[in-house]
N, C-alpha and C positions, 0 to 999 in steps of 0.2 A: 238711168238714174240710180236705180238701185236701192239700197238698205238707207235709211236717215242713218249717219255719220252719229257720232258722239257730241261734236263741238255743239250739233245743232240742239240735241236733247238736253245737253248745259246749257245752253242758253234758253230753252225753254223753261228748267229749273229755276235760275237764276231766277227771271222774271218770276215765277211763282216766287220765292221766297222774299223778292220787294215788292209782294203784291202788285206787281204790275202786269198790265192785260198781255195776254199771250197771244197775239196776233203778229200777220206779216210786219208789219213796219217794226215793230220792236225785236222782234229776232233779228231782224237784217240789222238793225243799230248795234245790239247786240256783238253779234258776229263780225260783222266792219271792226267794230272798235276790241275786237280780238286779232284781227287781221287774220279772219280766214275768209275765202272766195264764198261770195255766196251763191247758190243755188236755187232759184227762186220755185224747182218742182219741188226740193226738198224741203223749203221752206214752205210751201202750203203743205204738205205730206204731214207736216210733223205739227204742225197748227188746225189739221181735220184731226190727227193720230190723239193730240192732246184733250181736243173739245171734247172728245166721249170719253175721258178718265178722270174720276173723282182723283187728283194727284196727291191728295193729305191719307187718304184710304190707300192707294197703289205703296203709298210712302210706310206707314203704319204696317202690313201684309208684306210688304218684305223685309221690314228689320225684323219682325218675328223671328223667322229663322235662323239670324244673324246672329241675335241675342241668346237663342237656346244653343248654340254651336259649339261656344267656349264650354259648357258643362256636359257633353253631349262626347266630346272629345278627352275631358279630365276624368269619367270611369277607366276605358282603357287603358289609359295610362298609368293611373293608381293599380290596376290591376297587374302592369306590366313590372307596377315597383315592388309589387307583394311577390311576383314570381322571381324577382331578383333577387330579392332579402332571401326566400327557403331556397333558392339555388346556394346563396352563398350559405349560409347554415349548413346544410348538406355537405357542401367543401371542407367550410371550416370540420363539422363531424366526422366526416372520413379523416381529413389530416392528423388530426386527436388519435382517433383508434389506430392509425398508420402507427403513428408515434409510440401510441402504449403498447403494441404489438413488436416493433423494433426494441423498444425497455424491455421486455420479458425475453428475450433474444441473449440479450446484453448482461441482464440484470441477477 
């Protein structure tokens, strides 16, 4: 048998989100009417896996760290922009003094 599949845990979701009971017969309707084979070990696997998980808590506990990721990931990147700006500074000041040093050459 193995691991419970994806289609079957969507279809377990689904059912939560139409309040409806998460039991065998409605995952197998479920699943039929997606036209995947059903599996009827998989399908009590994932009807005992659900009955012990509060799914609105499991749901809530993991967008947490979804949600802190985007701001979590924009310091380094701000930081990567600030080292870009005094890179180019630097450039840009060397070329300056390149320049007024070739003038005094010249001049």
């Amino acid at each position: 048998m193995g691991v419970i599949k994806i289609e079957y845990i969507y279809a377990g979701m689904l059912l939560h989100s139409a309040k409806q009971p998460i039991n065998d017969d409605n995952i197998k309707k479920v699943l039929s009417a997606a036209g995947v084979s059903v599996d009827d070990a998989r399908v009590k696997a994932l009807v005992a896996a659900l009955s012990e998980i509060n799914i609105d808590e499991a749901i809530k506990s993991a967008a947490i760290p979804v949600a802190a990721a985007p701001a979590a990931t924009a310091a380094p990147a701000q930081e990567a922009k600030k080292e870009t700006k005094k890179e180019e500074k630097k450039e840009q000041a060397s070329e300056e003094e390149t320049a007024e040093g070739l003038g005094a050459l010249f001049g």
